[in-house]
C-alpha positions in Angstrom: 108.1 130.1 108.8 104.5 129.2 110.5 103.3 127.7 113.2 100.2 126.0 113.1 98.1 125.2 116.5 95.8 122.4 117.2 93.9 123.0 119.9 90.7 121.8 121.6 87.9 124.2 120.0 88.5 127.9 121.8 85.7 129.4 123.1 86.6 132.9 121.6 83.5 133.7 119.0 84.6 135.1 115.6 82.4 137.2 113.8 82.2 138.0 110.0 79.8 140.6 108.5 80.0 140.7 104.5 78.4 144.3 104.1 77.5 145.7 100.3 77.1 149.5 100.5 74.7 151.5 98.9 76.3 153.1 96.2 78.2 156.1 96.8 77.4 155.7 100.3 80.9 154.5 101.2 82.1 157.9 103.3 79.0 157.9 105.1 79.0 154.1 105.9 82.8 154.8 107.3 81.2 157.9 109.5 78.6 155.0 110.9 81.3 151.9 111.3 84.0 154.5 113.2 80.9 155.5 115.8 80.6 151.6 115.9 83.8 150.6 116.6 84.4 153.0 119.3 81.7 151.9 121.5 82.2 148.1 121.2 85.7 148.5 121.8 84.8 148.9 125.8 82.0 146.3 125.5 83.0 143.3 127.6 84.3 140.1 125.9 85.2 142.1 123.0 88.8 141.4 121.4 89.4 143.2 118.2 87.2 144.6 115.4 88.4 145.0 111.4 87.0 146.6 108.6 87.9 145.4 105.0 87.5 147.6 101.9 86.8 146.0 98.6 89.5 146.3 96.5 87.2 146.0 92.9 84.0 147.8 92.5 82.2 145.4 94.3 80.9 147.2 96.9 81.6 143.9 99.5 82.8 145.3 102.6 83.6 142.8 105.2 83.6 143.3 109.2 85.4 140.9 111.3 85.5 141.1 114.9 86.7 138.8 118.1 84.9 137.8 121.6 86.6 136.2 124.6 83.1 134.0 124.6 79.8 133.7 122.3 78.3 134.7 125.5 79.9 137.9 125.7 78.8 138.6 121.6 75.2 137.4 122.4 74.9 139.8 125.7 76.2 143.1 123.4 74.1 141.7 120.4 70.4 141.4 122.6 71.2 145.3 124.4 69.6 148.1 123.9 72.9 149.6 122.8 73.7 147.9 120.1 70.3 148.2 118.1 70.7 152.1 118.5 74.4 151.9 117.0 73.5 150.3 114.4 70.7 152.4 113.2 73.0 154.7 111.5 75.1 152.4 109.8 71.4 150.2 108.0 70.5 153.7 106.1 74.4 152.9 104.3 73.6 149.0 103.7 71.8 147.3 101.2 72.8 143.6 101.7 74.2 141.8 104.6 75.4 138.4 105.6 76.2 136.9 109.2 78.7 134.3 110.4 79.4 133.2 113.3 82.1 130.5 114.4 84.5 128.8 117.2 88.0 128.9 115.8 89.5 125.1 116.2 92.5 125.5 114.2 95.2 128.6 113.3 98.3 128.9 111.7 100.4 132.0 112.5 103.6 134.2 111.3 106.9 132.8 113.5 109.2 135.8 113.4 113.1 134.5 114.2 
């Protein structure tokens, strides 16, 4: 069973990085994201981060992650912080692509 919520738009941000990796630079792109994801986890605003493998030999990885508020995104995204994070993890990228939206609509699991 779901339930599905409609709700005036939230202002929690969601983020989606599609990420292709240089090839055979998966390990070391992995090293990079796990420094990442350890520092934004105590950033403020900041809900939940995921990291998607491809499952074909695409090379497409995807990063999702949650704000509280586009503010709170926008503040980590301008610091000094997060352009020396991600230094690391550019040398394992070739490609990238940005999204950026307000959820307005979910439909979740219902466990009886």
């Amino acid at each position: 069973m779901r339930t599905e919520t409609n709700s005036p738009a939230s202002d929690k941000l969601s983020v989606v990085y599609a990420v292709r990796v240089v090839e055979g630079g998966e390990q070391g792109f992995r090293e990079a994201y796990d420094r990442i994801r350890k520092s934004v986890a105590s950033v403020p605003g900041h809900i939940i981060d995921r990291l998607g493998e491809p499952i074909d030999d695409s090379r497409q990885w995807v990063i999702t992650s949650e704000w509280e508020t586009p503010e709170h995104f926008f503040a980590w995204l301008r610091g000094e912080d997060h352009r020396a994070l991600l230094g690391p993890l550019r040398a394992w990228v070739e490609q990238t692509q940005s999204l950026r939206y307000r959820v307005v609509q979910e439909t979740m699991r219902v466990t009886s």
